[in-house]
N, CA, C and O of each residue as an XYZ file, in Angstrom:
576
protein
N     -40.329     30.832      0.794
C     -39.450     30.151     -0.124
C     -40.268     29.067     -0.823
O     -40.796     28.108     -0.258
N     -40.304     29.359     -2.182
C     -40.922     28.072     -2.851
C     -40.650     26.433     -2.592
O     -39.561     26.154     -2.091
N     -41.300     25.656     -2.810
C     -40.990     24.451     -2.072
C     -39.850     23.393     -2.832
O     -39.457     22.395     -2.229
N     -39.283     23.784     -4.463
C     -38.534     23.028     -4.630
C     -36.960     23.971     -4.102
O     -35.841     23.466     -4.195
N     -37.199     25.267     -3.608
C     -36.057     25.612     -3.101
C     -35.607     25.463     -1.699
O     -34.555     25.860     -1.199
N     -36.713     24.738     -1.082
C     -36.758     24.422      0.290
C     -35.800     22.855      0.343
O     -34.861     22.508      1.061
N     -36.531     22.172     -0.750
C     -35.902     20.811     -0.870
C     -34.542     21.005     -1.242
O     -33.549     20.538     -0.684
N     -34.614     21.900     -2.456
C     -32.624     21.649     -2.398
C     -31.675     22.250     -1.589
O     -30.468     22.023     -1.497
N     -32.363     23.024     -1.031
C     -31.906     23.880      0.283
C     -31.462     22.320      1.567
O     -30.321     22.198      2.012
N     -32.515     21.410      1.906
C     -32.276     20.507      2.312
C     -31.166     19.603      2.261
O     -30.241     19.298      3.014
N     -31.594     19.254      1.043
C     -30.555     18.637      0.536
C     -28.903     18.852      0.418
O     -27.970     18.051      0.466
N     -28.974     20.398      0.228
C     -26.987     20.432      0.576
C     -27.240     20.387      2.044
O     -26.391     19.739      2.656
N     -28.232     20.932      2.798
C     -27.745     20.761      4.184
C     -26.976     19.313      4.792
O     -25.922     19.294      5.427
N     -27.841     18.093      4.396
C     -27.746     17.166      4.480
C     -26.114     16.433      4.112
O     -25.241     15.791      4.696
N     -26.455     17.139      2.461
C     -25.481     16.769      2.399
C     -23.789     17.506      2.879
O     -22.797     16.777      2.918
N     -23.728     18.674      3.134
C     -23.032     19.047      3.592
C     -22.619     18.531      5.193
O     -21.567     18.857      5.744
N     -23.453     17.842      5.682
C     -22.998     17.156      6.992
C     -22.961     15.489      7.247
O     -22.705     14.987      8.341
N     -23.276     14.710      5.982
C     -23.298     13.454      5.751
C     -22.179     13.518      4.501
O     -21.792     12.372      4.270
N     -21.654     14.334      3.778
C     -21.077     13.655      2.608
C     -19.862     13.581      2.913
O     -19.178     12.795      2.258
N     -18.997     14.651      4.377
C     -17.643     14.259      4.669
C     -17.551     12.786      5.862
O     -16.518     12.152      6.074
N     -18.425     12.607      6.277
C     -18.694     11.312      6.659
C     -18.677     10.072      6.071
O     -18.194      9.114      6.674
N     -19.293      9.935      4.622
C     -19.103      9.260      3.776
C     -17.639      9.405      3.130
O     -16.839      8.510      3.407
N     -17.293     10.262      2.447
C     -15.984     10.344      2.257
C     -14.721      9.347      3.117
O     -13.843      8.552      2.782
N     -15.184      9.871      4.245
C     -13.926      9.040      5.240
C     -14.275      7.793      5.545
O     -13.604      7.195      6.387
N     -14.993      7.384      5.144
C     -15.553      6.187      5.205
C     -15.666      5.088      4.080
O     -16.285      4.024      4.106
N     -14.928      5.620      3.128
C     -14.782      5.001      1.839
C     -13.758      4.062      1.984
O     -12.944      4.283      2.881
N     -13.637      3.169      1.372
C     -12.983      2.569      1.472
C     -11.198      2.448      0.282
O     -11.230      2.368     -0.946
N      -9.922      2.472      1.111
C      -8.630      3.197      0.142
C      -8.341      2.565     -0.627
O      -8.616      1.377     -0.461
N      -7.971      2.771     -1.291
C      -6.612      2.085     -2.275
C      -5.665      0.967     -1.365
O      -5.386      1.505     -0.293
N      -5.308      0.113     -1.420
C      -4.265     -1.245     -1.585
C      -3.146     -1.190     -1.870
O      -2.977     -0.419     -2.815
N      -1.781     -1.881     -1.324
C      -0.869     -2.123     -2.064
C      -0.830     -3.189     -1.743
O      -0.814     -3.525     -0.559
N      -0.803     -4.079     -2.829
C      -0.286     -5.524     -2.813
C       1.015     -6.042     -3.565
O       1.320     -6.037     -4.757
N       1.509     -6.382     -2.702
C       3.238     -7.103     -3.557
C       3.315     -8.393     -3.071
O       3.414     -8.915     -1.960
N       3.204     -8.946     -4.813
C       3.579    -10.846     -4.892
C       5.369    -11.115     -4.373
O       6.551    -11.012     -4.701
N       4.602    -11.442     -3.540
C       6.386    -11.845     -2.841
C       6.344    -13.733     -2.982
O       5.459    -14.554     -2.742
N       8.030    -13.879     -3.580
C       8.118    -15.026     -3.925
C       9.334    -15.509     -3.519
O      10.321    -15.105     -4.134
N       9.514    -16.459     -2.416
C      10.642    -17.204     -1.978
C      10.864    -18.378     -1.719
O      10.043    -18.807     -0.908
N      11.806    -19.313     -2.122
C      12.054    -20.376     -1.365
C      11.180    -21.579     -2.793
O      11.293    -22.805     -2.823
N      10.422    -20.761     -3.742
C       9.355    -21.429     -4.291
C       8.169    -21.259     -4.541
O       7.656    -21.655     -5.587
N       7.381    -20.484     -3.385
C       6.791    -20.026     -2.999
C       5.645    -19.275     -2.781
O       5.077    -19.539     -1.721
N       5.056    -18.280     -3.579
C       4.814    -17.013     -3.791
C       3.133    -16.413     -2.539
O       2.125    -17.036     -2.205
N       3.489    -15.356     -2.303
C       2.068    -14.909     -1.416
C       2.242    -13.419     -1.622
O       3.210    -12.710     -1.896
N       0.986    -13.203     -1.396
C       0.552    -11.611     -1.535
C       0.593    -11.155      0.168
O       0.113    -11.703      1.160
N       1.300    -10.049      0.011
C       1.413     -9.132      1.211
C       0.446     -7.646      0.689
O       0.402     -7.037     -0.379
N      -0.054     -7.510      1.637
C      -0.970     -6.318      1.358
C      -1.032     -5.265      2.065
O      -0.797     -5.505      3.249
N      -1.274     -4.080      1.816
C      -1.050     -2.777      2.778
C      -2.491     -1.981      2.546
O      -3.266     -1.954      1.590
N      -2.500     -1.349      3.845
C      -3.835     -0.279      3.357
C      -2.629      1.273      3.816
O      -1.531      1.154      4.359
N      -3.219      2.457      3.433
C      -2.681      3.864      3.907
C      -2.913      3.828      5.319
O      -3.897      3.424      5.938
N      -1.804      4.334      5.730
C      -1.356      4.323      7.338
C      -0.914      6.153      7.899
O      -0.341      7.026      7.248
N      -1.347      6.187      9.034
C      -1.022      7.772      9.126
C       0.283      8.250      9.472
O       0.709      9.392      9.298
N       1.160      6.813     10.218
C       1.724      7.111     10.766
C       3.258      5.216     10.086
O       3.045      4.022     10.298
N       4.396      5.787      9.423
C       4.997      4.411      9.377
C       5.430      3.973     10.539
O       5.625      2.772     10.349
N       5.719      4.245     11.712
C       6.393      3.742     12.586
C       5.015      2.501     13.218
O       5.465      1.473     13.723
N       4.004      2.593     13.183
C       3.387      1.088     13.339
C       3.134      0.108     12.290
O       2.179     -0.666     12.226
N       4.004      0.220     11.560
C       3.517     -0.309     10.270
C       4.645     -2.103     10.727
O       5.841     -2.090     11.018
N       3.902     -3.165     10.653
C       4.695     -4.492     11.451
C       4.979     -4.832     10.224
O       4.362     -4.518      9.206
N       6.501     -5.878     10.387
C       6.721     -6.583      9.653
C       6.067     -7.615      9.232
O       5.377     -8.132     10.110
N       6.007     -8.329      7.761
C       5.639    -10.006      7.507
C       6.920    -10.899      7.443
O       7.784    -10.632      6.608
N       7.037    -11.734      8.122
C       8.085    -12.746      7.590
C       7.400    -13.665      6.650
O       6.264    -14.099      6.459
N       8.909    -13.798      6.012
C       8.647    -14.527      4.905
C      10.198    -15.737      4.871
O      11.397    -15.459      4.828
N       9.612    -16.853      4.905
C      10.241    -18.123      5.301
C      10.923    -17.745      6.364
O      10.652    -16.656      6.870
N      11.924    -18.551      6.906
C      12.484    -18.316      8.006
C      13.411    -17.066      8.553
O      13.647    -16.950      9.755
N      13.957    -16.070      7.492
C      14.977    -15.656      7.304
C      14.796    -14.007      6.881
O      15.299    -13.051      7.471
N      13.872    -13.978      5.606
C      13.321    -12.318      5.183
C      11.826    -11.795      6.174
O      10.960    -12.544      6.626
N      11.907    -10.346      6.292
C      10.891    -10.225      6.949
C      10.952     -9.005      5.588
O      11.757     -8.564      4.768
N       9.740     -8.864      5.944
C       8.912     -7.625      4.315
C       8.520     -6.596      5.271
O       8.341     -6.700      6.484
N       8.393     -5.327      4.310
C       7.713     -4.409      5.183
C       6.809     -3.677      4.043
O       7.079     -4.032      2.895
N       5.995     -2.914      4.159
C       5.260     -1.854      3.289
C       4.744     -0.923      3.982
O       3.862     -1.167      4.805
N       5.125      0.079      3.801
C       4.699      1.680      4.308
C       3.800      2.478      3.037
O       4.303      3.148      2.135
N       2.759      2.281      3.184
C       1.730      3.168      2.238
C       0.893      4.331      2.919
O      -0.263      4.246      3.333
N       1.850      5.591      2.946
C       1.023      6.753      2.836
C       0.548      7.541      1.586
O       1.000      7.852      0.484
N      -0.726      7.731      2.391
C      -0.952      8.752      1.044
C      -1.622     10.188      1.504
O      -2.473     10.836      0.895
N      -1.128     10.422      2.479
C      -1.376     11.980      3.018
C      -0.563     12.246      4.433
O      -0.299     11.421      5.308
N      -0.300     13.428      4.393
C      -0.422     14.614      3.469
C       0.532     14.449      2.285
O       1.376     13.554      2.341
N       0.468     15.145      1.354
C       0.692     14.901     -0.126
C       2.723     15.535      0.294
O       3.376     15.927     -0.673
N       3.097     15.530      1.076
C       4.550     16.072      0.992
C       4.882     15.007      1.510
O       6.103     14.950      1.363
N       4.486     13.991      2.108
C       4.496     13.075      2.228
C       4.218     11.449      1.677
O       4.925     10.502      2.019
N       3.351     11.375      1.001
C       2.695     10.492      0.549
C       3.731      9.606     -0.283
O       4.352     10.233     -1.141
N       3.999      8.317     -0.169
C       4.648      7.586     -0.414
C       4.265      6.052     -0.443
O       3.499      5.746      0.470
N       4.607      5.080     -1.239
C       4.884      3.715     -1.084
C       6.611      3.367     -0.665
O       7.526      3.650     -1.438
N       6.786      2.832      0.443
C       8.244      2.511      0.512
C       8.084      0.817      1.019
O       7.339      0.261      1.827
N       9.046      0.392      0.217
C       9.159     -1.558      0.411
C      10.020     -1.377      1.318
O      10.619     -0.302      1.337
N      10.308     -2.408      2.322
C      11.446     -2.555      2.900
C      11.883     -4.504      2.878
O      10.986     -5.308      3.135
N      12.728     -4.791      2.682
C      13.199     -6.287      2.794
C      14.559     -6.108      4.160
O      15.510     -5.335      4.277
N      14.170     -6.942      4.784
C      15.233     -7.048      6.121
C      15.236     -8.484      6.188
O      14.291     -9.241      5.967
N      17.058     -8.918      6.704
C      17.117     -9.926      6.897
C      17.305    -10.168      8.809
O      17.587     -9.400      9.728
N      16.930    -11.845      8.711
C      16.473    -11.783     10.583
C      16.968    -12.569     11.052
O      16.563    -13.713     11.261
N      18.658    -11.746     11.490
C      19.174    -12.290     11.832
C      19.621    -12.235     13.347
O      19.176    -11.401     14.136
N      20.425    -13.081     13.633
C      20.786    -13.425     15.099
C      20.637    -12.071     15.887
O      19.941    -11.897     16.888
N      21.324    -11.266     15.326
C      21.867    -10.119     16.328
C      20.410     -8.795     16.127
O      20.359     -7.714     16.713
N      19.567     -9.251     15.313
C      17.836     -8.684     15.487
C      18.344     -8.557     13.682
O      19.301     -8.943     13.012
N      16.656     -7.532     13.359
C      16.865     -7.180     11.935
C      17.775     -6.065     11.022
O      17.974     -4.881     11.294
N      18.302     -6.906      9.750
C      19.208     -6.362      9.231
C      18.484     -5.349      7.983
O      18.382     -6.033      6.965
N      17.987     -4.019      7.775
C      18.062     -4.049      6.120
C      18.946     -4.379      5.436
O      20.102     -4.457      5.852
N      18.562     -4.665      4.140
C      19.084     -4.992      3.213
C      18.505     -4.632      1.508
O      19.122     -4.924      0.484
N      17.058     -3.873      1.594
C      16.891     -3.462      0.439
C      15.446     -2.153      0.967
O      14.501     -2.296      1.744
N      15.694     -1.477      0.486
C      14.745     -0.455      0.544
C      14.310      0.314     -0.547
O      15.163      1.112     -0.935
N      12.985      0.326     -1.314
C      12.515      1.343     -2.576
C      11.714      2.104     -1.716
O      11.103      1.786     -0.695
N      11.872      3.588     -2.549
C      10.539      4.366     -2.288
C      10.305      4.704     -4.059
O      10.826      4.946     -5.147
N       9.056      4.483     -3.265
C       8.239      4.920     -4.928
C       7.088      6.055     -4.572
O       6.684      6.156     -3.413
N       6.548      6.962     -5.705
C       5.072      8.193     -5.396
C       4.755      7.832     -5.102
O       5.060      6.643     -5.011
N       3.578      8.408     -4.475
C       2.105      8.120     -4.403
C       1.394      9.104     -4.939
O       1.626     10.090     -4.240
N       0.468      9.462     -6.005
C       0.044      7.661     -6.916
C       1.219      7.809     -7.931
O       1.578      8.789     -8.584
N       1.780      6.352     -7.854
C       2.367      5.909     -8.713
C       2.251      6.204    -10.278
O       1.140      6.463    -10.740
N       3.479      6.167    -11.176
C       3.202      6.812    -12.595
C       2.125      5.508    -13.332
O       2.379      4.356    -12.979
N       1.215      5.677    -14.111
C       0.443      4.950    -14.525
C       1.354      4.190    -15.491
O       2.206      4.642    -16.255
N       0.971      2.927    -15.275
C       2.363      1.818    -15.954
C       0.951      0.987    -17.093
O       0.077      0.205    -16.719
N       1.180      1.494    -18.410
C       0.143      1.379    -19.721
C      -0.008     -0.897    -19.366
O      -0.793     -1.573    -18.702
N       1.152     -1.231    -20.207
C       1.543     -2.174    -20.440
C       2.344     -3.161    -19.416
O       2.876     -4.088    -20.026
N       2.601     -3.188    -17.714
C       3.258     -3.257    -17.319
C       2.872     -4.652    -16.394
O       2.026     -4.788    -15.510
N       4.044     -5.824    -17.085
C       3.365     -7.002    -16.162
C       3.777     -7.421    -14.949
O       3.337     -8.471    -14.481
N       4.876     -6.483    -14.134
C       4.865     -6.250    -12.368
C       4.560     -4.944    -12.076
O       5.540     -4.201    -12.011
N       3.480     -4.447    -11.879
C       3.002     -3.141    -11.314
C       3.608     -2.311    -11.288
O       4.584     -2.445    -12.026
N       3.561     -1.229    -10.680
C       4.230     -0.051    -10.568
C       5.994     -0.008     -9.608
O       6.534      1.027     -9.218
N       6.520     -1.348     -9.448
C       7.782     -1.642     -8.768
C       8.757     -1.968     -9.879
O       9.809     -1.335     -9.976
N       8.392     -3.074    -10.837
C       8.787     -4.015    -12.048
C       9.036     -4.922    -10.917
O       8.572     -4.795     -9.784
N       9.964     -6.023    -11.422
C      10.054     -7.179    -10.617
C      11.082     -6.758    -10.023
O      11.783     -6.083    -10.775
N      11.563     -6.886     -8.778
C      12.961     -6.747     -7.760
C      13.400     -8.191     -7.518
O      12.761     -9.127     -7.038
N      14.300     -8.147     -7.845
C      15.110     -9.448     -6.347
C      16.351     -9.010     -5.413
O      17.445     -8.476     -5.596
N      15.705     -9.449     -4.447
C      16.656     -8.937     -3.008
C      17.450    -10.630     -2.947
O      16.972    -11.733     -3.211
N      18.977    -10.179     -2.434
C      19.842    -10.813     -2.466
C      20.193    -10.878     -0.774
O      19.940    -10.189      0.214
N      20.641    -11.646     -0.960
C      20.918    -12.028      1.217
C      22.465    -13.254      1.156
O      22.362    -14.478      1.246
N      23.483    -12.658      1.023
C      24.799    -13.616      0.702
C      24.847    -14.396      1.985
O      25.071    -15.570      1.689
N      24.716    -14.222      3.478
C      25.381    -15.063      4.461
C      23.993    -16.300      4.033
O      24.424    -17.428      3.795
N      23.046    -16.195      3.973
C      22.465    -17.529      3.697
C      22.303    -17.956      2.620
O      21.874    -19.106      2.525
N      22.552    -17.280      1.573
C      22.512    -17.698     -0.038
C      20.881    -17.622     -0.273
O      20.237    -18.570     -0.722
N      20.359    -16.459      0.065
C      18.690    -16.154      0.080
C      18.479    -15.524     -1.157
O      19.422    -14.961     -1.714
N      17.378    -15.548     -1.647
C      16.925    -14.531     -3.043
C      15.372    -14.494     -2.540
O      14.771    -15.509     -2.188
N      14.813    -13.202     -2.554
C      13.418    -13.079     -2.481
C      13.120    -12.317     -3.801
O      13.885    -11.424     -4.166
N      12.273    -12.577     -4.358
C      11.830    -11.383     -5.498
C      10.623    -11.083     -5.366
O       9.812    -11.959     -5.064
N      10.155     -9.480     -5.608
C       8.576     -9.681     -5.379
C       8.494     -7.955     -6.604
O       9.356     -7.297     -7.185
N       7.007     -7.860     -6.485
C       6.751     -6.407     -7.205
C       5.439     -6.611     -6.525
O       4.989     -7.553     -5.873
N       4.723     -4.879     -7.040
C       3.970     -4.230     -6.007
C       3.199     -4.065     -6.842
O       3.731     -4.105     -7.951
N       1.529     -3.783     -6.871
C       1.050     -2.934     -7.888
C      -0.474     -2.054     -6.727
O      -0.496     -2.349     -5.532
N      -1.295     -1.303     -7.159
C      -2.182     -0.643     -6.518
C      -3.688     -0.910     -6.902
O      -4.120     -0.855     -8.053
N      -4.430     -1.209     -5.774
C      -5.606     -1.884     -6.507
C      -7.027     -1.460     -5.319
O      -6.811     -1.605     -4.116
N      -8.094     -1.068     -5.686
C      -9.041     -0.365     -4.767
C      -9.460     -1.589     -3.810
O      -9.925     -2.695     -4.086
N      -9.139     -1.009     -2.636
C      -9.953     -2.034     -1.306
C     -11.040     -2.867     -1.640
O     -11.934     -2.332     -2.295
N     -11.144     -3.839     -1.393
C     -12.182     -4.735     -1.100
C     -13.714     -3.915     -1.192
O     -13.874     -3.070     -0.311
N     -14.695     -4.068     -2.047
C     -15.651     -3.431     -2.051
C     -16.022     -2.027     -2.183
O     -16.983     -1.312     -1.898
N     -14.287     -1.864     -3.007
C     -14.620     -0.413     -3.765
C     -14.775     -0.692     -5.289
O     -14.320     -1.717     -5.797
N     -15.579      0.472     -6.148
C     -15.437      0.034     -7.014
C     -14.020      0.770     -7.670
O     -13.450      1.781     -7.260
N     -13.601     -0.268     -9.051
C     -12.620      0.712    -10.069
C     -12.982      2.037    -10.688
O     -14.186      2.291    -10.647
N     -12.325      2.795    -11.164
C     -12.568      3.900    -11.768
C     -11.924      3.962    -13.358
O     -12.084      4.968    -14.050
């Protein structure tokens, strides 16, 4: 075998056993939603999870707890879902739940991400949280 067919011969080998390694090793996509209460405002952030049932709540002031479930596989699955629960005496209440795709419809012009702005309402304490979501590559990935 001639020697530059030896090298590229190499080379998929290589890469055929280093490039799904790299792959999974990339770093995902983000969901971040500006959540704003009381005055307030902080970013809650999500990475893709395999599984929602470990996915923990954030509280937010004394009273809302936040949730974010970001899958994005398998694709019959794949979803962003918000959850807002209120925390109360008798444990947590929902009180607002979106599901949105995954990936989300590309929003051209859009100045709350792919949610728009929400406000969740909570009458026994006279609560308002509002927040929106948008999708943004992990920490030390690049954009595309």
């Amino acid at each position: 075998m001639p020697a530059h067919r030896r090298l590229i011969a190499t080379h998929l080998l290589l890469c055929g056993s280093l490039c799904p390694q790299l792959a999974m090793s990339a770093p995902a996509e983000t969901v971040g939603c500006h959540v704003t209460y009381g005055g307030a405002s902080r970013l809650v952030e999500a990475r893709p999870v395999a599984s929602p049932y470990s996915v923990p709540v954030t509280e937010i002031g004394s009273y809302f707890l936040f949730r974010i479930v970001f899958q994005n596989e398998p694709a019959e699955l794949a979803a962003i879902k918000v959850y807002v629960l209120a925390a109360r005496d008798n444990g947590p209440t929902p009180i607002h739940q979106a599901t949105h795709p995954y990936p989300p419809p590309a929003a051209k012009h859009s100045l709350y991400g792919f949610t728009g702005l929400n406000h969740v309402y909570e009458s026994l304490r006279d609560g308002e949280l509002q927040y929106w979501c948008g999708l943004a590559p992990a920490a030390g990935a690049e954009e595309s």
